[in-house]
C-alpha positions in Angstrom: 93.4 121.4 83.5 89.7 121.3 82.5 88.0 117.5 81.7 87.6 119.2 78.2 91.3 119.8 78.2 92.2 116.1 79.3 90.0 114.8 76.8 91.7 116.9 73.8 95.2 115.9 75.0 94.1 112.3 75.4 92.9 112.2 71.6 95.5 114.0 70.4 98.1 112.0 71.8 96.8 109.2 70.4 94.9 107.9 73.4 92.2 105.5 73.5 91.2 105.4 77.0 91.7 107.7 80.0 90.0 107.4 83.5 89.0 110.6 85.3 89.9 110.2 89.0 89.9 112.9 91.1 90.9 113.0 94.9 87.5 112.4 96.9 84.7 113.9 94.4 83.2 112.7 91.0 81.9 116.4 89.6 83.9 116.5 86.7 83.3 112.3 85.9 79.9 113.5 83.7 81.3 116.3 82.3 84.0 114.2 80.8 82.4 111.7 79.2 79.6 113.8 77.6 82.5 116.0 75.9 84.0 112.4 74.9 80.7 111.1 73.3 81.4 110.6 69.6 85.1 111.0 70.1 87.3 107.6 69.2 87.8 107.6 73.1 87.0 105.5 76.0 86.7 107.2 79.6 86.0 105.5 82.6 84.6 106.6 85.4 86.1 106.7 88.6 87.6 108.2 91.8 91.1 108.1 93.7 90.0 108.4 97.6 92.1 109.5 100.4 91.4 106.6 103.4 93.5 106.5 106.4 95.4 103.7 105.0 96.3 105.3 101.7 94.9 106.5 98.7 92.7 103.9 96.5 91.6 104.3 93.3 88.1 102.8 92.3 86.9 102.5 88.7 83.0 101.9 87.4 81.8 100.6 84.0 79.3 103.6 83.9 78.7 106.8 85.8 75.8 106.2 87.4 77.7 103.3 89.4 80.0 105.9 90.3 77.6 108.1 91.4 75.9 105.5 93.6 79.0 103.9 95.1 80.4 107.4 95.9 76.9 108.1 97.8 77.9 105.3 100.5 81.3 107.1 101.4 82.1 109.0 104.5 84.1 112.0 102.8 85.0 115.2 104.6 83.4 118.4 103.7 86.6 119.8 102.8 86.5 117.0 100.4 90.4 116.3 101.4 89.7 112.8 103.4 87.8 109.4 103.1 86.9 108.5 106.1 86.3 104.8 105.3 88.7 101.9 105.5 89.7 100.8 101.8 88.4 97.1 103.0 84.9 99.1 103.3 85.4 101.2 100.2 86.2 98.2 98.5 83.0 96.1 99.4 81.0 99.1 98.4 82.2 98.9 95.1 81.6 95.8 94.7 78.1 95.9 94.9 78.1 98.1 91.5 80.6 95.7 89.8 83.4 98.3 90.4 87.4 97.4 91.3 90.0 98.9 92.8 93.9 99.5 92.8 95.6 100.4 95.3 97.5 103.9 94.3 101.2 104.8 94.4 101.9 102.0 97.1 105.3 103.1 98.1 104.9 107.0 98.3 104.0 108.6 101.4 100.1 108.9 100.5 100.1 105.2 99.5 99.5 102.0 101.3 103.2 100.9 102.2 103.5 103.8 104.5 100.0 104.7 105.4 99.8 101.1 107.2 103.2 99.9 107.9 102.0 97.5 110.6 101.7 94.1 109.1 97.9 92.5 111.1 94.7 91.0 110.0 93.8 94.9 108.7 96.3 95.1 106.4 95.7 91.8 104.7 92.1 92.2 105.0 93.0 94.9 102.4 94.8 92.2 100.1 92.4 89.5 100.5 89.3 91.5 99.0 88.1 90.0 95.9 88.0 93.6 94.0 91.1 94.8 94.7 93.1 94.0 91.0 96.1 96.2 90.9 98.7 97.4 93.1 100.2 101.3 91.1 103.8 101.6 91.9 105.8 104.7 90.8 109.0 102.8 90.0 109.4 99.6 88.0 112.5 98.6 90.5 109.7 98.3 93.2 107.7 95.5 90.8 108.1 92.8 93.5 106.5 94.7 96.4 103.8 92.8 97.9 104.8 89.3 95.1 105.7 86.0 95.9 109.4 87.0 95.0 109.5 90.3 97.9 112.6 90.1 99.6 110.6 91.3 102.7 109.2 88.8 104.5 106.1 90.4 105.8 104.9 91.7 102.3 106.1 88.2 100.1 103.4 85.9 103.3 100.5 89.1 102.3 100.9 87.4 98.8 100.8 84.2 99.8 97.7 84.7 102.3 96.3 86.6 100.2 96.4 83.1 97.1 94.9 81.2 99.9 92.5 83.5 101.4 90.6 83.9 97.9 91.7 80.1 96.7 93.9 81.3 94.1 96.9 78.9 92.2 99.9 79.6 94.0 102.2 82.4 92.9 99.0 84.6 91.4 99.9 88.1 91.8 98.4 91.4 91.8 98.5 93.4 88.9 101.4 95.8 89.1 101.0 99.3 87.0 103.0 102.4 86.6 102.1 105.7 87.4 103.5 109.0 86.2 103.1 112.7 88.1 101.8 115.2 85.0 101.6 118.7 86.7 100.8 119.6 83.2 99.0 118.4 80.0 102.6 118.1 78.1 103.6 115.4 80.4 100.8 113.3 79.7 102.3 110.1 78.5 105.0 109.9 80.6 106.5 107.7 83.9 107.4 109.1 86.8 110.9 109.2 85.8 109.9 111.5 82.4 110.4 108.6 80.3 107.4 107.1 77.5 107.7 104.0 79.1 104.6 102.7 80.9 101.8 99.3 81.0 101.4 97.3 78.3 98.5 95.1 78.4 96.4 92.5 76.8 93.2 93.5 75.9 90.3 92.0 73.4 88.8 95.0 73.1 88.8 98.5 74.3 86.0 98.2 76.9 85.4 98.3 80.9 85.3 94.6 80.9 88.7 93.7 79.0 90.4 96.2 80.9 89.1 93.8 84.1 90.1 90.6 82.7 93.6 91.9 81.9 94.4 93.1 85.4 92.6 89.8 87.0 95.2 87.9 84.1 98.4 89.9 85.4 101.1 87.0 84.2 100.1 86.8 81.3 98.6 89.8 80.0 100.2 93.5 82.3 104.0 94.2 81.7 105.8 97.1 82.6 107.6 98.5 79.6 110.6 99.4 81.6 111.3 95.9 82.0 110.7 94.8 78.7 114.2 94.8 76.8 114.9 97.8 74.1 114.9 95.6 71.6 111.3 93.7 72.2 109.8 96.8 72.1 111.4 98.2 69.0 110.5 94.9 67.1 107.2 94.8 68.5 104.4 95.1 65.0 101.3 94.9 67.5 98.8 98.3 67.3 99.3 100.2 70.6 96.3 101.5 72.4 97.2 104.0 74.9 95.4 104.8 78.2 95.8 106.9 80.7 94.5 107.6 84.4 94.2 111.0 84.9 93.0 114.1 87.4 91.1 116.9 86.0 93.3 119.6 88.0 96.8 121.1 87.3 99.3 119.7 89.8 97.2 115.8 89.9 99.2 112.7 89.5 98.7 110.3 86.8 99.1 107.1 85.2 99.6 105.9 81.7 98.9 102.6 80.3 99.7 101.2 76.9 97.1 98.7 76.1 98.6 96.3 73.3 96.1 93.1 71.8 98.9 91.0 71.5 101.9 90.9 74.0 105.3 90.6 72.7 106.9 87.2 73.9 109.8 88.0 76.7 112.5 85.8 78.0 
């Protein structure tokens, strides 16, 4: 699955942004957007990086951010390990205006499991400013780490977390789905092989409306699985679809459907 591959797909399925995040190196970052350029398609740059407390992925307005942010990182020369903390990858993105999300949170790779232990690391993680989205693989796991978590220790992160960075109470992380494409047929699809993904509200197809969206989870992210059949069938806004995706065969992704105007839910 070559970036000129993901690109073609992308447009052809109707895609209006895709983010090229590959597991602890940025080669194929360039090569994607220069095949993009003049192509009715947005591609962001990015990375997903394999830390010791779970994978994170990190997103950039530009490439060159990219390539300086990914300069700072400690990676393995086999490439299969970060060995920063995603606190410290984190800051370092901040410094060229990047965010993160934290990716597949309940899987074994992903933060839930990586760092079970509930201590001042693991909400360090929560309380940095940067961090926007939390990418779950199931919408039935929508409440993980949300002031409505039936688990004590994740519902007081979300709480700390409010008052750490002097949020309203009851402010969550964006949650977002995420799909596992072994192939480029499957791009478009949740984990569970269904076109159901994120919808969210965006002013305009760029790096910063994407931002304000995920920093605006209430009102503007919803997971289409838990938006009822018939809101969605009813629904007249334009879709714009986006998608997070790995330039190798056998790479998860994640899809996004990026409407401008939410429908209303009960």
């Amino acid at each position: 699955m070559t970036p000129e591959g993901i690109v073609d797909t992308a447009i052809a399925e109707g895609l209006d942004l895709i983010a090229i995040t590959d597991h602890n190196r940025i080669t194929n970052v360039r090569r994607a957007l220069k095949y993009a350029e003049g192509r009715n398609l947005l591609v962001v740059p990015g990375v997903e990086l394999s830390t010791p407390q779970g994978h994170l992925l990190v997103y950039f307005e530009m490439a060159d951010q990219l390539q300086r942010f990914f300069g700072k990182l400690n990676i393995s020369d086999d490439q299969k390990a970060c060995h920063n903390t995603i606190p410290q990858c984190l800051r370092a993105a901040a410094e060229f205006s990047g965010f993160g999300i934290c990716a597949h949170i309940e899987m074994d790779s992903g933060l839930e499991k990586a760092a079970p232990k509930f201590d001042a690391f693991k909400q360090e993680v929560f309380n940095c400013p940067n961090l926007l989205g939390l990418e779950i693989a199931h919408a039935s796991n929508s409440t993980l780490f949300s002031h409505d978590d039936a688990d004590a220790n994740r519902r007081n992160c979300a709480v700390a977390r409010c008052a750490a960075l002097g949020l309203e109470e009851g402010v969550e992380l964006a949650k977002v789905m995420s799909s596992d494409a072994h192939t480029l047929n499957a791009l478009g699809r949740n984990a569970s092989g269904n076109r159901r993904l994120t919808r969210l509200k965006m002013e305009a197809l760029t790096f910063a409306s994407l931002r304000i969206a995920l920093m605006d989870a209430t009102a503007r992210v919803r997971l289409e699985d838990l938006i009822p059949e018939s809101v969605r069938r009813t629904s007249s806004a334009r879709s714009l679809k986006a998608v997070r995706r790995h330039s190798s065969v056998g790479k998860r992704c994640t899809d996004t459907d990026l409407s401008p105007s939410l429908c209303a839910h009960p």
